[in-house]
C-alpha positions in Angstrom: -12.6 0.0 -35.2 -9.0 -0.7 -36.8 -7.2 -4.1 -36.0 -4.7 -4.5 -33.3 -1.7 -6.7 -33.9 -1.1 -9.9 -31.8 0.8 -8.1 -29.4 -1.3 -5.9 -28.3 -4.6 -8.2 -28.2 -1.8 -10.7 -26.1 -1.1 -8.1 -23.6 -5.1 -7.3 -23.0 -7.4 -9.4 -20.8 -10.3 -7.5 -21.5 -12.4 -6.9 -24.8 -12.8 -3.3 -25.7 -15.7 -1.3 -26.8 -16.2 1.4 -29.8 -17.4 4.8 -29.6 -20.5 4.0 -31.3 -21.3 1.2 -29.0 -20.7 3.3 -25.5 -23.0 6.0 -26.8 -25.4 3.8 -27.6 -25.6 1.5 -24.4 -24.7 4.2 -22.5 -28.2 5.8 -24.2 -26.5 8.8 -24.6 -28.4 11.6 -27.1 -28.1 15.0 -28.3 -30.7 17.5 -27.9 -31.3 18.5 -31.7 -31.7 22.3 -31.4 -28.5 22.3 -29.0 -26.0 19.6 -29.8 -25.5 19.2 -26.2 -25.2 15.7 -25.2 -27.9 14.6 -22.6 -28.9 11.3 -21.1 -31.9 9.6 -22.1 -35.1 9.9 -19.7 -35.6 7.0 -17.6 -36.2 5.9 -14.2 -33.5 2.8 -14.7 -30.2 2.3 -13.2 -27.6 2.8 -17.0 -26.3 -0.3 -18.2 -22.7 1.4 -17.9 -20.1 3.1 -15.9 -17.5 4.8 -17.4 -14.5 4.4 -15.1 -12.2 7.5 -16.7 -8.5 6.6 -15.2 -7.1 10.0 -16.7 -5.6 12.7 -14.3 -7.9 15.1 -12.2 -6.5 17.7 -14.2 -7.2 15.9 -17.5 -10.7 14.6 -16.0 -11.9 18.3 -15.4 -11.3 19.5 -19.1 -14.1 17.0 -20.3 -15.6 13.5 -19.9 -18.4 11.7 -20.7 -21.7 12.9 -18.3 -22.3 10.5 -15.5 -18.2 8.9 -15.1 -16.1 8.6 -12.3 -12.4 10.0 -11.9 -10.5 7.4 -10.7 -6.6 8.6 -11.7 -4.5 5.4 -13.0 -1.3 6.8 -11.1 -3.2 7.1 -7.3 -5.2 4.3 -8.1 -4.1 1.2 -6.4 -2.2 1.1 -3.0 1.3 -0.6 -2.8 -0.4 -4.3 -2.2 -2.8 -3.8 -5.3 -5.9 -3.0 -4.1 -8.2 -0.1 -4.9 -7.3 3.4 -2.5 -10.9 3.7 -1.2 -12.6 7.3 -2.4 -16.1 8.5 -4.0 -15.7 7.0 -6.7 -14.3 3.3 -5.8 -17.4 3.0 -3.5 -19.7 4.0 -6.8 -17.1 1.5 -8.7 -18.1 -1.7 -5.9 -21.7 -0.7 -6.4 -21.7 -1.5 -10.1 -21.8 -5.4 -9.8 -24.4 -5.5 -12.5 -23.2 -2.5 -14.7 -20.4 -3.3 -17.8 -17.8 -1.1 -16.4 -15.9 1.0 -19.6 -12.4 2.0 -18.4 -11.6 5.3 -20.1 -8.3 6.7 -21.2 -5.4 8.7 -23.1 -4.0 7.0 -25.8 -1.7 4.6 -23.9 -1.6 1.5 -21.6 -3.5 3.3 -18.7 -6.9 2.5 -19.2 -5.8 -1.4 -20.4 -3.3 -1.6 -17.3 -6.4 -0.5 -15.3 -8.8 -3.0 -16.6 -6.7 -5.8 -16.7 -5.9 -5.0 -12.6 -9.9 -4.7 -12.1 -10.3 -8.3 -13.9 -7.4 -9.5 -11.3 -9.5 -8.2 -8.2 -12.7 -10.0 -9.4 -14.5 -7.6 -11.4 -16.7 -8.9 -14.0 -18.5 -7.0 -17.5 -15.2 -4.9 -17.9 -14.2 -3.2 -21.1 -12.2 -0.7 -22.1 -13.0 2.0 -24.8 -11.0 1.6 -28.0 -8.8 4.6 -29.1 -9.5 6.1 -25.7 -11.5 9.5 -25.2 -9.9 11.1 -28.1 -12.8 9.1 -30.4 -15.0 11.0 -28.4 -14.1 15.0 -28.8 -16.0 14.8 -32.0 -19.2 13.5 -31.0 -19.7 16.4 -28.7 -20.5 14.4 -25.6 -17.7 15.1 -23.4 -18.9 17.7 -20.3 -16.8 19.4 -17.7 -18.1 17.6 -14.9 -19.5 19.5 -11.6 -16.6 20.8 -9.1 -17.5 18.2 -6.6 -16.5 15.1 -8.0 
């Protein structure tokens, strides 16, 4: 990870998290003879959600297996709560989860964590350089039509 300026660790409320360490508590692996990212086996309930805040559009090119879409833009209703959908529902069912907001380079995925903090979720992060560390480490998946 490169250092942020002052500035920029001022503006955040939440720590953020590198590639290496969301693949890793995420127990993400690739299968040798394929190079196609897979979860690990296990009966157990991950120790992360990935919350990607990009656009559906953006979502459907490739994400990391498992996340929810939950667009930054459509996000949060005029008062500031969460717009109930799929994936909010999976969101509020994470209480023991460390929740990993996802991103384009930008202030989305930061603006999103820091409004998730301000509701009262706990164990948020957000990934550092957003999901463009994660094009080359071949995990990102176009994710099934009905999500």
């Amino acid at each position: 990870m490169e250092p942020l300026t002052l500035d920029e660790l001022k503006s955040e409320k939440c720590p953020r998290i590198s590639a290496e360490d969301l693949l890793e508590l995420g127990e993400y692996m690739g299968n040798s003879s394929t190079r196609s990212p897979t979860r690990k086996p296990g009966n157990t309930k991950p120790m992360l959600l990935v919350i990607d805040v990009r656009s559906q559009d953006e979502y459907k090119r490739g994400t990391v297996p498992g996340s929810v879409n939950i667009p930054f833009q459509t996000a949060f209703s005029p008062e500031g709560d969460l717009v109930a959908c799929p994936a909010v529902t999976v969101l509020k069912q994470s209480k023991a989860q460390v929740k990993v907001v996802v991103g384009s380079r930008g202030k989305n995925a930061s603006n999103f964590a820091n409004e998730l903090v301000r509701l009262g979720y706990t164990r948020v992060c957000t990934l550092h350089k957003g999901i463009d560390v994660l094009r080359q480490t071949a995990i990102l998946t176009v994710p099934p039509a009905d999500i």
